[in-house]
N, C-alpha and C positions, 0 to 999 in steps of 0.2 A: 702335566704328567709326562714324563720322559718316553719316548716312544722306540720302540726297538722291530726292526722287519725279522722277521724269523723265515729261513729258507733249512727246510725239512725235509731228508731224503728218506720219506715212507720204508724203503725197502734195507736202510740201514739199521743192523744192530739186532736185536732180540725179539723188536718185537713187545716187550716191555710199556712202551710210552708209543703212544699212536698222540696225531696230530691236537688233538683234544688234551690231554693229560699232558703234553708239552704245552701250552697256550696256558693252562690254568697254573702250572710250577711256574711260569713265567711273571703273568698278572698277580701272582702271589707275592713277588716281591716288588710288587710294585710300579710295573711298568705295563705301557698301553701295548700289543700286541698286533700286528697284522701277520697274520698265518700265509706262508706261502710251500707251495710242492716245488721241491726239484726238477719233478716231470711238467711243471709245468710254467708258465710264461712270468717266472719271478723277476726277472730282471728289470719290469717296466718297475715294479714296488722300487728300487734301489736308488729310481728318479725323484721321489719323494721327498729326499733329504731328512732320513731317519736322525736319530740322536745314537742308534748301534744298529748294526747286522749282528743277527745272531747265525748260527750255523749248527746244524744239528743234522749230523750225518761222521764220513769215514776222509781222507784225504783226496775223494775226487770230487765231492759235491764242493768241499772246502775252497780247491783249486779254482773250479768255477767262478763260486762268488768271488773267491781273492783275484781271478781276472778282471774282472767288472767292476770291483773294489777298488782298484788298484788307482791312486790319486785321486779320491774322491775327497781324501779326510775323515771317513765315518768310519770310525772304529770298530772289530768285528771282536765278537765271541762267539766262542768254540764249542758246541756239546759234542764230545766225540763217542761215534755211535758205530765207528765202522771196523774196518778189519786191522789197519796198520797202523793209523793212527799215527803214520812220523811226525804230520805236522804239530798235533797236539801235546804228543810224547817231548817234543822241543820243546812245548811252551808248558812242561810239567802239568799237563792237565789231566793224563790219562790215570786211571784207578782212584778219582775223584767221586765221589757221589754229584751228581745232575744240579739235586737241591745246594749244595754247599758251592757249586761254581755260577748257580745265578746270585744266589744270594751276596755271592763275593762280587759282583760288576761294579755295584755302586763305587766301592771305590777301591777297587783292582788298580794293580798297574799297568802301565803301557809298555807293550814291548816293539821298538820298529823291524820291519820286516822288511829285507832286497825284494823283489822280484825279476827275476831272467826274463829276458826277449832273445827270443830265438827267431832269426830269419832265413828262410829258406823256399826251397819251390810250393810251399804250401802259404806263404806270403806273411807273416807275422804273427807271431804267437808267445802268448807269457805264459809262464813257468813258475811255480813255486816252489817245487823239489827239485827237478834234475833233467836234463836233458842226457842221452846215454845212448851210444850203442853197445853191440857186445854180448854179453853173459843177460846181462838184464832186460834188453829187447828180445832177444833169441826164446826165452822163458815167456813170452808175454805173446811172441808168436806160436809156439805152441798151443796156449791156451786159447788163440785168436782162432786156429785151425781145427780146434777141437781134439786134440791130441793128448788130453788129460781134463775127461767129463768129469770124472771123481772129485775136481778142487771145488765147483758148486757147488757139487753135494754135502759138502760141509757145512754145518749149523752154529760147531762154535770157532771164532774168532781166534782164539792163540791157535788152535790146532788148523786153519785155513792159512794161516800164518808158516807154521812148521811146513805144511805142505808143500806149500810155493817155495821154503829154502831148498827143502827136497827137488823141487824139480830145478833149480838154480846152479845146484851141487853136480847133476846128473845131468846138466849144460855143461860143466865146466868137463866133468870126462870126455864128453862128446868132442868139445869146441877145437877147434885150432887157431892158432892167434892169425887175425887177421892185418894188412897194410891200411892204416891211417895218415891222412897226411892232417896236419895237427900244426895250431902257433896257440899261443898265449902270452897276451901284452905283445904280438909281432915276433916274440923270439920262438924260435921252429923247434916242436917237440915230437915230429913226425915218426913212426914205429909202427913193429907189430906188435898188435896188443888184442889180448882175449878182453878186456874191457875195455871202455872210454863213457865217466860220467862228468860229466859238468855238475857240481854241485849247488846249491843256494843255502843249505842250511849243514849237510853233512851229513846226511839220510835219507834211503833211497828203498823203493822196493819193499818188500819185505823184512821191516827192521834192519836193513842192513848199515850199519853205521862204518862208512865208506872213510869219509874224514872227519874224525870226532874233533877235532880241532878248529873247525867252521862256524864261521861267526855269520848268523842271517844277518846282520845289519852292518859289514861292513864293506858295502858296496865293490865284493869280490866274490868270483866264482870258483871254488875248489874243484880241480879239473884231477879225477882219480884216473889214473892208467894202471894197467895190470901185463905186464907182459910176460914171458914162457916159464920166466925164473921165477913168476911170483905164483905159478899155478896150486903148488902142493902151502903156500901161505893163504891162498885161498880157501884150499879145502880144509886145511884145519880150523881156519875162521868159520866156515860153513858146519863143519863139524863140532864143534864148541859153544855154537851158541845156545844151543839148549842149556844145558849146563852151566852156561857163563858167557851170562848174556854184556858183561861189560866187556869180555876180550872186545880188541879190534884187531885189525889186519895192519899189518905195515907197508902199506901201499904207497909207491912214487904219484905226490902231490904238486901240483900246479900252480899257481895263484893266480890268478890276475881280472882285470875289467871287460877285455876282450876279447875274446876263441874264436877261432874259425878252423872248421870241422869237413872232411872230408873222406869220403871212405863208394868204394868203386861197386860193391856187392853187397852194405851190412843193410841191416832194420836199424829204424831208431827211433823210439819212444821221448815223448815228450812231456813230463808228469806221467799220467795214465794214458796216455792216447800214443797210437803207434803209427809210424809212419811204415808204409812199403813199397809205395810209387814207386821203381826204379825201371825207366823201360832198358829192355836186353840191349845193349850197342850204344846207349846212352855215355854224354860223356857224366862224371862223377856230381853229384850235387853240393852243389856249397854251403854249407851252414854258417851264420855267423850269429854269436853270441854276444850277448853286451848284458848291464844291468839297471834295472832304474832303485838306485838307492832309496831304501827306505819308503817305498811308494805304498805301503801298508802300514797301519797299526792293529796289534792283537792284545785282546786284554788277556793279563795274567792276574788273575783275582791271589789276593795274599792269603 
């Protein structure tokens, strides 16, 4: 029997499917199960040498396992459970029924997936969605400082969703473009910019579809900048997307294998995790970006 690790973030989603009711929709179709918590020491299961990781949760629990994933060869699926769901939303899984995307593994297809390495004074770190400063850290430091309790208290998912554009939009009135010093592929892209996202797949945040033209598997990172002239293309895109959720922004795009990032006062978020180290008097911190092509596969059940 084909054996699959399941890493389950309890606190994802509705509430719906508790660990139990996910474990038997699983073995229902036919596969052996070992149950593991997010909260808790999953990783040694991963040693195992499953035949899939499954994943059931939002795009932070995802990132996790896909760090620890990442060049192993065992192939992960997706139950998406959480609030944004970009990485899922890429791989067409979200507004799926649970039953129809196990039932589809057997013989889903393969999708390969880049993953980002990001290094910097925090010492090495992979990436599945974005590394970013700007509009998008800024919004994420708030929440960090407690400066908008209300986004918790949110029960359902599209409208916790709307919320955080809301407070993204209400960054951008605030913000003023700040000095990046900036290369991609070695050639200097340096500016003031109210944003700076390295992308992996072209979706970041809060649904926000930064470069729809991003391809996760071709060992490039879509590097979005945003500077003073592109503010009121921002807010209409922020504006818009309820309504029309396919507009994008027409944002100056980047391409390339390797970034190095630089910025003297900003925050910078990495997936979900935020960085703010910067001591007062410090000289500027260096970030450098690269890719490991393809270091993942995700099943996309047909």
């Amino acid at each position: 029997m084909r054996r699959v690790v399941l890493v389950h973030n309890p606190k994802a989603g509705d509430g719906r499917l508790d660990d139990d009711a996910l474990v038997k929709l699983i073995r229902s179709a036919g596969w052996d199960v070992e149950y593991c918590s997010s909260k808790d020491n999953w990783r040694r299961a991963l040693e195992t040498a499953p035949d899939l990781i499954a994943v059931a949760g939002g795009d932070g629990t995802v990132g996790k396992v896909g760090r620890e994933a990442a060049g192993r060869g065992v192939p992960i699926a997706i139950l998406p459970l959480g609030t944004a769901n970009n990485i899922s939303t890429a791989l067409g899984l979200v507004g799926r029924p649970l039953d129809e995307l196990v039932a589809g593994w057997a013989d889903a297809a393969a999708q390969s997936f880049d993953v980002g390495v990001a290094r910097g004074p925090w010492g090495t770190f992979r990436f599945l969605e974005s590394l970013g400063a700007g509009l998008l850290a800024q919004g994420m430091v708030e929440v960090k400082q407690g400066h908008v309790p209300h986004l918790g208290q949110i029960d359902e998912a599209a409208k916790r969703v709307e919320a955080a554009r809301d407070l993204v939009q209400r960054q951008l009135t605030q913000s003023n473009a700040v000095r990046y010093a900036l290369s991609v592929d070695g050639h200097d892209r340096a500016g003031d910019y109210l944003l700076v996202e390295a992308l992996n797949f072209g979706t970041a945040g809060p649904n926000l579809h930064l470069a729809p033209q991003a391809d996760p598997a071709d060992g490039l990172l879509d590097v979005v900048v945003a500077r003073e002239e592109d503010r009121r293309t921002l807010d209409d895109y922020l504006a818009r997307l309820l309504l029309d959720p396919e507009h994008t922004p027409k944002l100056l795009v980047h391409r390339g294998r390797a970034v190095t990032l630089s910025c003297a006062t900003c925050a910078l978020h990495i997936d979900d995790e935020l960085w703010l180290e910067q001591a007062e008097g410090a000289e500027p911190a260096v970030i450098e970006l690269s890719v490991e092509p393809r270091a993942l596969t995700f099943l996309r059940p047909r």
